[in-house]
N, CA, C and O atoms as CSV, one atom per row, in Angstrom:
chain,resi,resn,atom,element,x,y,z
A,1,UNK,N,N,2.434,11.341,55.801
A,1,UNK,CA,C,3.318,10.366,55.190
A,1,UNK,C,C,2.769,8.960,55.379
A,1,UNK,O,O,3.263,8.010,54.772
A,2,UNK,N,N,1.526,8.798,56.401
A,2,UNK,CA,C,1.121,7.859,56.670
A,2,UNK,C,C,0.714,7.050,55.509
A,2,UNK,O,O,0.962,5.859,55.322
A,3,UNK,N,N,0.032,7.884,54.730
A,3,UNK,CA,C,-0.894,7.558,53.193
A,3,UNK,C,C,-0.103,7.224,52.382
A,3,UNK,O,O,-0.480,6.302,51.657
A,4,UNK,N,N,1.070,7.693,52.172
A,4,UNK,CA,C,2.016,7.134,51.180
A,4,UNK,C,C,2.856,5.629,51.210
A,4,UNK,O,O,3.121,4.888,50.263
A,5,UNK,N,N,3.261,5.425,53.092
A,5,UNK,CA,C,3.130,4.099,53.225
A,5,UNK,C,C,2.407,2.855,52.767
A,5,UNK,O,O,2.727,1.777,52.266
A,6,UNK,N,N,1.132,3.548,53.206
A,6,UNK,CA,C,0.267,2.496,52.790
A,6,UNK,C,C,-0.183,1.955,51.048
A,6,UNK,O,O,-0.814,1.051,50.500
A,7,UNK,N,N,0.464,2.946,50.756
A,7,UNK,CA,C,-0.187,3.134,49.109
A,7,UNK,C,C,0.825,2.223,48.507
A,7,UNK,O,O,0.683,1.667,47.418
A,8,UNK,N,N,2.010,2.092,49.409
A,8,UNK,CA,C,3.140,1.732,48.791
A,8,UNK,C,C,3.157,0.603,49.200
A,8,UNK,O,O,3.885,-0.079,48.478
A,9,UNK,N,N,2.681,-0.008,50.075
A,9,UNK,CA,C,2.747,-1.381,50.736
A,9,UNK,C,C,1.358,-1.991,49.954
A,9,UNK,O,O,1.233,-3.209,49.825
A,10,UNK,N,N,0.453,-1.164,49.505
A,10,UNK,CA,C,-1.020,-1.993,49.068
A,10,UNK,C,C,-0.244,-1.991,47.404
A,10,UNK,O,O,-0.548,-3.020,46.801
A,11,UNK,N,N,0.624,-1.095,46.631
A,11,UNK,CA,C,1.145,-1.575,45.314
A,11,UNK,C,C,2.015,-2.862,45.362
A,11,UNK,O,O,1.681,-3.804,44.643
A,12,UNK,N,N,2.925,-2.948,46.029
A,12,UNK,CA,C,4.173,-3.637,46.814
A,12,UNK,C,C,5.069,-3.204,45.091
A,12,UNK,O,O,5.142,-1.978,45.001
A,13,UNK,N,N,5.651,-3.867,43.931
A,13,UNK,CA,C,6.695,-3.363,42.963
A,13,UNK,C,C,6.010,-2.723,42.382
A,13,UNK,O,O,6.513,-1.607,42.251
A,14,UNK,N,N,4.814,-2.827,41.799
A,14,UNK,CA,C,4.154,-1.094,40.936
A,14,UNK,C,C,4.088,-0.300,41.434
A,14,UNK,O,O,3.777,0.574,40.625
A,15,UNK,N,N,4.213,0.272,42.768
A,15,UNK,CA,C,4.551,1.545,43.584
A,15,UNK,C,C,5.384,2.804,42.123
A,15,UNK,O,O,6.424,2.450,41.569
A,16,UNK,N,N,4.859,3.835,41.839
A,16,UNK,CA,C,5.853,4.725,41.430
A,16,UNK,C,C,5.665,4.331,39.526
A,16,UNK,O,O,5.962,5.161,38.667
A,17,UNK,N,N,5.216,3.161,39.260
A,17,UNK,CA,C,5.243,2.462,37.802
A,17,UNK,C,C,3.717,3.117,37.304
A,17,UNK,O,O,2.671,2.755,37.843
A,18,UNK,N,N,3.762,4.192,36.131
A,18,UNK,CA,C,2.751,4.725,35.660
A,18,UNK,C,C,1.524,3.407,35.003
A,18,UNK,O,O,1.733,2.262,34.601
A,19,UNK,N,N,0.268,4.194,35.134
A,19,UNK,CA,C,-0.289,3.170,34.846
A,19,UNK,C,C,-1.220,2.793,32.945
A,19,UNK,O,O,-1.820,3.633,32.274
A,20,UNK,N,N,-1.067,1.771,32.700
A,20,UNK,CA,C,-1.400,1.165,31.654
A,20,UNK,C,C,-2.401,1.854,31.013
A,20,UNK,O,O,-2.927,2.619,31.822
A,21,UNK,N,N,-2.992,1.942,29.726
A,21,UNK,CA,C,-4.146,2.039,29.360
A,21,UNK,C,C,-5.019,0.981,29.373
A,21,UNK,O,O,-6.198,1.206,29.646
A,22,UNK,N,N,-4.674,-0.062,29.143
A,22,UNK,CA,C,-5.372,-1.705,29.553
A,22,UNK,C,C,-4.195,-2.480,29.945
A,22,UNK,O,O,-3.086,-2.331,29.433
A,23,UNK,N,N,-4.497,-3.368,30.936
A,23,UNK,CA,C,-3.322,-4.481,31.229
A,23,UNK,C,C,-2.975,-5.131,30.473
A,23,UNK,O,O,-1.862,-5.628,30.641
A,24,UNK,N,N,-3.482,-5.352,29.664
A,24,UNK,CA,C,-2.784,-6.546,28.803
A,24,UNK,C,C,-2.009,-5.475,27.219
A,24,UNK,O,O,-1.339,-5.920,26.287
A,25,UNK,N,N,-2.385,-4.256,27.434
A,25,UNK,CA,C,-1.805,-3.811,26.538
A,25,UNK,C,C,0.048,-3.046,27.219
A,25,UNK,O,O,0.074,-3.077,28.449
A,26,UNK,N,N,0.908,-2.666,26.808
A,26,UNK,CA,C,2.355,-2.322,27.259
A,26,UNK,C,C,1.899,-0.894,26.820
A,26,UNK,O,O,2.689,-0.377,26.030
A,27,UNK,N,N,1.123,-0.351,27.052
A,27,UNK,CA,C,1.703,1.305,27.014
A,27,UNK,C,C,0.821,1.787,27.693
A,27,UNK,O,O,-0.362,1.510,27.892
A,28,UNK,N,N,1.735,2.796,28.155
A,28,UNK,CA,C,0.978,3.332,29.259
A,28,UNK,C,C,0.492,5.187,28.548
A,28,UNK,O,O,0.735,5.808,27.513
A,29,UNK,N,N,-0.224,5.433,29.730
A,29,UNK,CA,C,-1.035,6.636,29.152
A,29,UNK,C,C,-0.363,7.766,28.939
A,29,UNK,O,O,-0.993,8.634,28.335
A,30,UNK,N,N,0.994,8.071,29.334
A,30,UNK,CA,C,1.346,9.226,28.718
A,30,UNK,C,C,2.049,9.233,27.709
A,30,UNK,O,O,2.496,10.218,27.122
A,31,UNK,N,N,2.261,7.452,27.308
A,31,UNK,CA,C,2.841,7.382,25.617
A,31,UNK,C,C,1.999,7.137,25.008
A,31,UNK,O,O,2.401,6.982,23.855
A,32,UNK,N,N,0.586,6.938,25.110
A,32,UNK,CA,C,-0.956,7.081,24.429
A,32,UNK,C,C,-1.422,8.559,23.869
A,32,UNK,O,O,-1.970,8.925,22.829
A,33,UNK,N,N,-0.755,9.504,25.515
A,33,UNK,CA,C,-0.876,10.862,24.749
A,33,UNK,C,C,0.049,11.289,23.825
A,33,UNK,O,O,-0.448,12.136,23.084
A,34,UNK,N,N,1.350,11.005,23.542
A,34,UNK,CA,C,2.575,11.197,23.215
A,34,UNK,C,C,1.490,10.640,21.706
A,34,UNK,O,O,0.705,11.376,21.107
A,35,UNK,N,N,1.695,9.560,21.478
A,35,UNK,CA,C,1.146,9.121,20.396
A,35,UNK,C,C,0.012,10.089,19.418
A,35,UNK,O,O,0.057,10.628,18.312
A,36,UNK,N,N,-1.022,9.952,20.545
A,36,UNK,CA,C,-2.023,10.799,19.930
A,36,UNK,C,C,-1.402,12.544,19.426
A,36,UNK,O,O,-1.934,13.151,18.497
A,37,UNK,N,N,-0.819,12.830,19.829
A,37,UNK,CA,C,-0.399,14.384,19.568
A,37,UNK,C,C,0.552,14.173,18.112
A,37,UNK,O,O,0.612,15.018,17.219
A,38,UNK,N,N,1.251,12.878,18.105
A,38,UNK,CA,C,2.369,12.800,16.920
A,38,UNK,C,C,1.142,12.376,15.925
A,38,UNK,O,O,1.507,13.004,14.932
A,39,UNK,N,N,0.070,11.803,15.575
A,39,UNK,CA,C,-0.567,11.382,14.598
A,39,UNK,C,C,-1.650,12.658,14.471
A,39,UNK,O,O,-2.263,12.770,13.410
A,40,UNK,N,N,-1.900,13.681,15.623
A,40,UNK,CA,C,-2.670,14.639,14.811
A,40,UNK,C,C,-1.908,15.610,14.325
A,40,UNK,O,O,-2.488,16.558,13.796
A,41,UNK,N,N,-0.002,15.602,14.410
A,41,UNK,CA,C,-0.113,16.561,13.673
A,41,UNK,C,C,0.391,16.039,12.518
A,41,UNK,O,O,0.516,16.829,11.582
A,42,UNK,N,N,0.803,14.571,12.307
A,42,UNK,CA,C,1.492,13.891,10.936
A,42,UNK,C,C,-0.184,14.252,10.150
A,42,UNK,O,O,0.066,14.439,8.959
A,43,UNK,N,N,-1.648,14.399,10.376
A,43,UNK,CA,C,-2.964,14.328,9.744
A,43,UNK,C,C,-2.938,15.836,9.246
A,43,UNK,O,O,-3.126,16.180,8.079
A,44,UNK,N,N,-2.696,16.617,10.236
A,44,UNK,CA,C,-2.319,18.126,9.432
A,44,UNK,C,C,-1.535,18.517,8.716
A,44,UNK,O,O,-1.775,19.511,8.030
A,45,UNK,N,N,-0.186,17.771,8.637
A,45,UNK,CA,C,0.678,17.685,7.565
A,45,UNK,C,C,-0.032,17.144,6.689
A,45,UNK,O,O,-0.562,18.011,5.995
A,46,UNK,N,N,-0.296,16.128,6.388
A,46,UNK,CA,C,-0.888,15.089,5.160
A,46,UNK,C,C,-2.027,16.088,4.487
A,46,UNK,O,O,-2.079,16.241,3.266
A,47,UNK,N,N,-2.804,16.657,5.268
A,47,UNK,CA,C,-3.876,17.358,4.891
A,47,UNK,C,C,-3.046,18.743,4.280
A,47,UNK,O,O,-3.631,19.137,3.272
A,48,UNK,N,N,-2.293,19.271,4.489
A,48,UNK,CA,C,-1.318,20.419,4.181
A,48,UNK,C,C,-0.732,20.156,2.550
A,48,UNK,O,O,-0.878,20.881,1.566
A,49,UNK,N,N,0.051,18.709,2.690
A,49,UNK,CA,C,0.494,18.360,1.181
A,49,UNK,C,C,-0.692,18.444,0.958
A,49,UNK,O,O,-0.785,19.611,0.577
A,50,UNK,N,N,-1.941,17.909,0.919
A,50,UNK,CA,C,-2.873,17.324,-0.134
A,50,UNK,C,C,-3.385,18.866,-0.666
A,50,UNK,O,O,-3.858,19.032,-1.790
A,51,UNK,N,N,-3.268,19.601,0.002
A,51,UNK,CA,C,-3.860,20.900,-0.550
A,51,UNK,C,C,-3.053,21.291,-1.187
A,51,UNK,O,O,-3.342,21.406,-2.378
A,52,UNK,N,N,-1.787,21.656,-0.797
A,52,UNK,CA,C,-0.072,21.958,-1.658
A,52,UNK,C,C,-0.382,20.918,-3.229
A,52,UNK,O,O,-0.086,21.489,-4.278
A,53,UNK,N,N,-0.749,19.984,-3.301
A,53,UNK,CA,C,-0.765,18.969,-4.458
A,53,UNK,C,C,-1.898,19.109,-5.263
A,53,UNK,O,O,-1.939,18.557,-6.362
A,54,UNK,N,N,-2.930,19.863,-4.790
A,54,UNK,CA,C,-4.139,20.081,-5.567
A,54,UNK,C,C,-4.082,21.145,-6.227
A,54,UNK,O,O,-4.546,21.164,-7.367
A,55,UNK,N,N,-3.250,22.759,-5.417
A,55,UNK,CA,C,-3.369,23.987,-5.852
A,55,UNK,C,C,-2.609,23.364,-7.140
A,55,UNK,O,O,-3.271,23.282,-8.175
A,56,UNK,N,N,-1.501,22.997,-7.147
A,56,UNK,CA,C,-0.427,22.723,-8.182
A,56,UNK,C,C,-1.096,21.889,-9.359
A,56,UNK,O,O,-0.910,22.143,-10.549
A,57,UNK,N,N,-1.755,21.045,-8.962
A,57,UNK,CA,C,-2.361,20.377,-10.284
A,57,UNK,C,C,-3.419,21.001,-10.855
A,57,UNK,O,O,-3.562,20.982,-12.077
A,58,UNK,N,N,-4.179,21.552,-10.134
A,58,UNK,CA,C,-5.128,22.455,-10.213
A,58,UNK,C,C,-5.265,23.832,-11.225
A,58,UNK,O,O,-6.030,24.042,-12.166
A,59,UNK,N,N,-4.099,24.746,-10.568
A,59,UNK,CA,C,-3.498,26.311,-11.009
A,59,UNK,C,C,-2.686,26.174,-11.543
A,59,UNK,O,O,-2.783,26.228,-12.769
A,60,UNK,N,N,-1.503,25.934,-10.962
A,60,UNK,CA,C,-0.239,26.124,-11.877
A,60,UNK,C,C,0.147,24.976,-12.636
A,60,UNK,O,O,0.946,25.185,-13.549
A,61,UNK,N,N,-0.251,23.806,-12.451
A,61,UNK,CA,C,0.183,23.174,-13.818
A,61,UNK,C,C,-0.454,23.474,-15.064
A,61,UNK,O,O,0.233,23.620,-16.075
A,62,UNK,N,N,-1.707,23.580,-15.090
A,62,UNK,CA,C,-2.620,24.394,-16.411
A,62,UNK,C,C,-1.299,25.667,-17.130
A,62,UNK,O,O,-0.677,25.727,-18.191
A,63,UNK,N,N,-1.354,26.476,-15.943
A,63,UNK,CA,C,-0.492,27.562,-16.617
A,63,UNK,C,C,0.927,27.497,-17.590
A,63,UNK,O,O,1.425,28.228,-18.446
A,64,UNK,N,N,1.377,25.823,-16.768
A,64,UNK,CA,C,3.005,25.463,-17.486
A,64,UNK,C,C,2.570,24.822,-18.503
A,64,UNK,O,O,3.573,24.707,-19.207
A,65,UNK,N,N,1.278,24.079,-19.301
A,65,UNK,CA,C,0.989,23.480,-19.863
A,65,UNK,C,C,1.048,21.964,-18.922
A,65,UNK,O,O,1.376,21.088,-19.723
A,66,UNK,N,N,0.956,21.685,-18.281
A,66,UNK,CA,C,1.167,20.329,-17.559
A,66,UNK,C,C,-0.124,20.006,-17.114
A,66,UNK,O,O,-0.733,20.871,-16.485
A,67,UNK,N,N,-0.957,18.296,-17.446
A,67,UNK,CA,C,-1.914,17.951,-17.158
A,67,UNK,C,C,-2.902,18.729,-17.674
A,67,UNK,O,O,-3.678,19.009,-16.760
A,68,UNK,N,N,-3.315,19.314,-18.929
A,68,UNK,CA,C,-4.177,19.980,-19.670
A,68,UNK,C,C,-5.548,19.522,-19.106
A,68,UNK,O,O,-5.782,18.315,-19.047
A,69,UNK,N,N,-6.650,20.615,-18.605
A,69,UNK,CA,C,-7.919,19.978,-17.985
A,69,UNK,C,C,-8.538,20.684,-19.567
A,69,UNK,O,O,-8.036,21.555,-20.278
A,70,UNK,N,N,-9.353,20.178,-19.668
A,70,UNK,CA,C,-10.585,20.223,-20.784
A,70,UNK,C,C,-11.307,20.488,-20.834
A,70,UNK,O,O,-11.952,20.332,-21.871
């Protein structure tokens, strides 16, 4: 318990306060990971429509008559 004293007396109020990705930036690293996990899967969605939007313009609108390719 000795080590934890000291750790806590060498932080003095950041004791226990997760730490930053840079100081001068306000977020800290497990809302950096939080972040990163929500934008790779909003990129697999996006990538999901774009394929959903291609088959359709692609295949089946030809078939309804819609967007005639040449």
């Amino acid at each position: 318990m000795g080590e934890a004293k000291r750790r806590k007396a060498a932080l003095g109020d950041k004791y226990g306060q997760e730490e930053r990705i840079f100081p001068w930036l306000p977020v800290t690293k497990s809302q950096a990971e939080n972040l990163y996990k929500l934008t790779t899967r909003v990129a697999w969605i996006g990538i999901g429509a774009l394929a959903v939007i291609w088959v359709t313009i692609r295949f089946i609108g030809p078939a309804f008559g819609w967007w005639e390719i040449q």
